[in-house]
C-alpha positions in Angstrom: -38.5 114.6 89.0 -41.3 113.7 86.7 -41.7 110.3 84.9 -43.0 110.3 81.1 -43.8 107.9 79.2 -41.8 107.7 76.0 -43.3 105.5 73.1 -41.2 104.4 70.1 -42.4 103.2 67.0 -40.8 101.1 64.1 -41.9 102.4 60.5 -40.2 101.6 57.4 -37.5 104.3 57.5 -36.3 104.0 61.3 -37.5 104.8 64.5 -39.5 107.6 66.1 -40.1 108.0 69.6 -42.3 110.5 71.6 -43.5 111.4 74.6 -47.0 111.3 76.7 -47.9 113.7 79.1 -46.0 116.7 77.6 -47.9 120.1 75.8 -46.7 120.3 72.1 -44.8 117.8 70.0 -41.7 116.5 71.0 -39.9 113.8 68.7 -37.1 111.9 68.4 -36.0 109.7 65.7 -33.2 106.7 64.5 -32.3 104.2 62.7 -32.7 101.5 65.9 -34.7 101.6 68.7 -31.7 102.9 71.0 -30.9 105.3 68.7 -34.7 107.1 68.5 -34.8 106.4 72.5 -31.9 108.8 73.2 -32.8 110.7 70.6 -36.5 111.5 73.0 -34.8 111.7 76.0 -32.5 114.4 74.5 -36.0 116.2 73.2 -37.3 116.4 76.1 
């Protein structure tokens, strides 16, 4: 199993996580940090 790292960001209008290490753009979003988390995992 691989690990990546999964960065989430607070911005005005929610939450927005992504990943490092992974070709293209993968993004996940919500309106708390658990939310956008999931969110990634579910992404990837």
């Amino acid at each position: 199993m691989t690990q990546l790292r999964i960065i989430v960001e607070k911005h005005p209008d929610g939450y927005v996580a992504y990943q490092l290490g992974l070709k293209g753009v993968i993004v996940g979003e919500g309106d708390n940090y658990e939310e956008a988390l999931k969110d990634g995992k579910s992404a990837i």
